[in-house]
DRENDO-1510 file (C-alpha; in Angstrom, 1 decimal, always signed):
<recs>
REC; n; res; u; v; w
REC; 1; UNK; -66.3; +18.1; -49.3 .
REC; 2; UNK; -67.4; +18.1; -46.0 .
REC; 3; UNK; -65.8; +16.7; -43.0 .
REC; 4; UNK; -68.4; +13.7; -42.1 .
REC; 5; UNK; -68.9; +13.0; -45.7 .
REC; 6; UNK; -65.1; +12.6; -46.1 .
REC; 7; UNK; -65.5; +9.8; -43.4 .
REC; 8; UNK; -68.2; +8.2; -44.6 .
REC; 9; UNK; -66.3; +8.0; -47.6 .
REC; 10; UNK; -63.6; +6.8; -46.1 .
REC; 11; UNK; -65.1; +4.3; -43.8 .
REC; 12; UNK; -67.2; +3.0; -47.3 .
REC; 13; UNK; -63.6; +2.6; -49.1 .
REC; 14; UNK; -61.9; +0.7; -46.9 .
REC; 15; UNK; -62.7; -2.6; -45.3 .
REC; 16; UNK; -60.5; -2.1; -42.5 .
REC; 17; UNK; -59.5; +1.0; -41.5 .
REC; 18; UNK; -57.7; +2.4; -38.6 .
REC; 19; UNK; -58.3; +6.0; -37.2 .
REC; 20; UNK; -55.1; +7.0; -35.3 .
REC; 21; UNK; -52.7; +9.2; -33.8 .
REC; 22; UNK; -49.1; +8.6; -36.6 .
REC; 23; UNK; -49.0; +5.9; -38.9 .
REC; 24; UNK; -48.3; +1.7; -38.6 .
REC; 25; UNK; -44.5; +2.3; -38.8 .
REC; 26; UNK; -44.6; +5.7; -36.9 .
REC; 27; UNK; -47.6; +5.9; -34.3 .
REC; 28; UNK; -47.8; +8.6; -32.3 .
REC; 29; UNK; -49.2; +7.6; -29.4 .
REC; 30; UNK; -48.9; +4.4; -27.2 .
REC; 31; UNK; -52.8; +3.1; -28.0 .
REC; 32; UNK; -52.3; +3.9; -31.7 .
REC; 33; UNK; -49.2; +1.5; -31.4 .
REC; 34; UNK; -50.5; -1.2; -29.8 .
REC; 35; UNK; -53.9; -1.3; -31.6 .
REC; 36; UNK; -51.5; -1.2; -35.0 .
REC; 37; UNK; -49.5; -3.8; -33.9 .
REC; 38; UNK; -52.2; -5.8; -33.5 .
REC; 39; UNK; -53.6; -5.1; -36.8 .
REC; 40; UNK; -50.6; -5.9; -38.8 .
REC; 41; UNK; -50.2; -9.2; -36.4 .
REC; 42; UNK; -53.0; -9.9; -38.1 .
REC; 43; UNK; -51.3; -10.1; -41.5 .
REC; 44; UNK; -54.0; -8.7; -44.1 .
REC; 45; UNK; -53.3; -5.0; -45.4 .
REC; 46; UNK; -55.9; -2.4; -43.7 .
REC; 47; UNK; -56.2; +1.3; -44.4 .
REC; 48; UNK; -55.2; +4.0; -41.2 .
REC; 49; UNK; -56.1; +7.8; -41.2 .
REC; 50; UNK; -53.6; +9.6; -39.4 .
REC; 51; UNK; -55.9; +12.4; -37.5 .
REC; 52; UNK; -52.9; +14.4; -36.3 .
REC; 53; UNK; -52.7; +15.0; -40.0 .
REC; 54; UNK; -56.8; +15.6; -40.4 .
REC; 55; UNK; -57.7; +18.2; -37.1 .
REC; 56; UNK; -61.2; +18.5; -39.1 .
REC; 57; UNK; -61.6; +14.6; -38.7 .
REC; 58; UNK; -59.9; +14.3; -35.6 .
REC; 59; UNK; -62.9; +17.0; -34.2 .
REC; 60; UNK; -65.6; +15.7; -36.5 .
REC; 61; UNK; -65.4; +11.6; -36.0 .
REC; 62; UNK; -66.0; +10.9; -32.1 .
REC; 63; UNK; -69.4; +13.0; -32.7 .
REC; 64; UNK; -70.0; +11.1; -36.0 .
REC; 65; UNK; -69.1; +7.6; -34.2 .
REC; 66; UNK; -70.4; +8.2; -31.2 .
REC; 67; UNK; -66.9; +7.2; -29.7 .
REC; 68; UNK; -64.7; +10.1; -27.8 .
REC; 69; UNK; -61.0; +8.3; -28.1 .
REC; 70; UNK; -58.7; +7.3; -30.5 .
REC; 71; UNK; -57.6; +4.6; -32.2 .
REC; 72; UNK; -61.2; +3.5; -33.5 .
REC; 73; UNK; -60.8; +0.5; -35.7 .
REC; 74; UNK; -63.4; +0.4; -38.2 .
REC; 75; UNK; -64.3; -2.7; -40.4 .
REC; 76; UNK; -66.7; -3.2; -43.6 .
REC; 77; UNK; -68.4; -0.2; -42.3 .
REC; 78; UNK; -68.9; -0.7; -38.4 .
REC; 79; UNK; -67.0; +0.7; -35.5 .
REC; 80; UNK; -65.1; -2.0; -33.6 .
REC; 81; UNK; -63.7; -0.3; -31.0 .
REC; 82; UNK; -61.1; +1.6; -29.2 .
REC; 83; UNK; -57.4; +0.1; -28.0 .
REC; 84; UNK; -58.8; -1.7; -25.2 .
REC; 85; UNK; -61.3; -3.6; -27.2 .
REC; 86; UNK; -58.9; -4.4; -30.4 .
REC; 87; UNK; -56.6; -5.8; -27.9 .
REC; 88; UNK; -58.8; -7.8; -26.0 .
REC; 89; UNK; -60.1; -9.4; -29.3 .
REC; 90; UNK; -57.1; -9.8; -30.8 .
REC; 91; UNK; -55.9; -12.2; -27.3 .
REC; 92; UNK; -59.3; -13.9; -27.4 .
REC; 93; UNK; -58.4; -14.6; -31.3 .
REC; 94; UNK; -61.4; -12.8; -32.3 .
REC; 95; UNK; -59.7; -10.0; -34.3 .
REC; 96; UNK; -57.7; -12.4; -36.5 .
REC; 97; UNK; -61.0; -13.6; -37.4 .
REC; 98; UNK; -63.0; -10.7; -38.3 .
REC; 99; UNK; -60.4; -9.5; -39.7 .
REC; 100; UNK; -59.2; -12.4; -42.2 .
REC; 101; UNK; -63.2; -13.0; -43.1 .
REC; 102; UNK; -63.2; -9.2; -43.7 .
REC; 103; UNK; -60.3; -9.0; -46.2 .
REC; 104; UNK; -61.2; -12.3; -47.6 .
REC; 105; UNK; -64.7; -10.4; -48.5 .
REC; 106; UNK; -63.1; -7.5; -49.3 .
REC; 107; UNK; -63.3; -5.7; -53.0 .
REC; 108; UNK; -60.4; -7.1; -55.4 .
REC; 109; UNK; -59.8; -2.9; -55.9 .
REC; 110; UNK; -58.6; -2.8; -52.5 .
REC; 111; UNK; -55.9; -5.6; -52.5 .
</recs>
């Protein structure tokens, strides 16, 4: 499969998904860890892709997304942003939001 159609796949999957450097538990970077902290402050399950794990993603997504940095949080299909936007939502209480009203839309397969 190729690369972009792997994240588009991806991206179609998951309702909210997290491209990042490590995992929730284990990040790998300092913006990874505070945009997953965030997430999981938000208390609904999401979906990461650890892109030190996936070089061919890690090259392929900034071109595909138009966005050069990572984390990029992703929900029901549309890029949200990097670190500095997920945290600034998530102070404003906008990320709690989108992100409740997105898992509360979300397919049952995904729960």
């Amino acid at each position: 499969m190729e690369t972009i159609d792997k994240i588009k796949q991806q991206i179609s999957e998951n309702t909210i998904l997290l491209y990042m450097k490590g995992s929730p538990k284990l990040p790998s970077c300092g913006f990874s860890s505070q945009a997953s902290q965030a997430l999981m402050s938000c208390g609904e399950k999401f979906a990461y892709v650890d892109i030190l794990q996936n070089p061919d993603i890690r090259a392929e997504l900034p071109k595909y997304a138009q966005w050069p940095t990572f984390p990029q949080l992703w929900v029901e299909g549309e890029l949200v942003g990097g670190c500095d936007i997920i945290i600034e939502m998530f102070q404003k209480g906008e990320l709690q939001t989108l992100i409740k009203d997105a898992a509360s839309r979300a397919p049952a397969s995904e729960e």
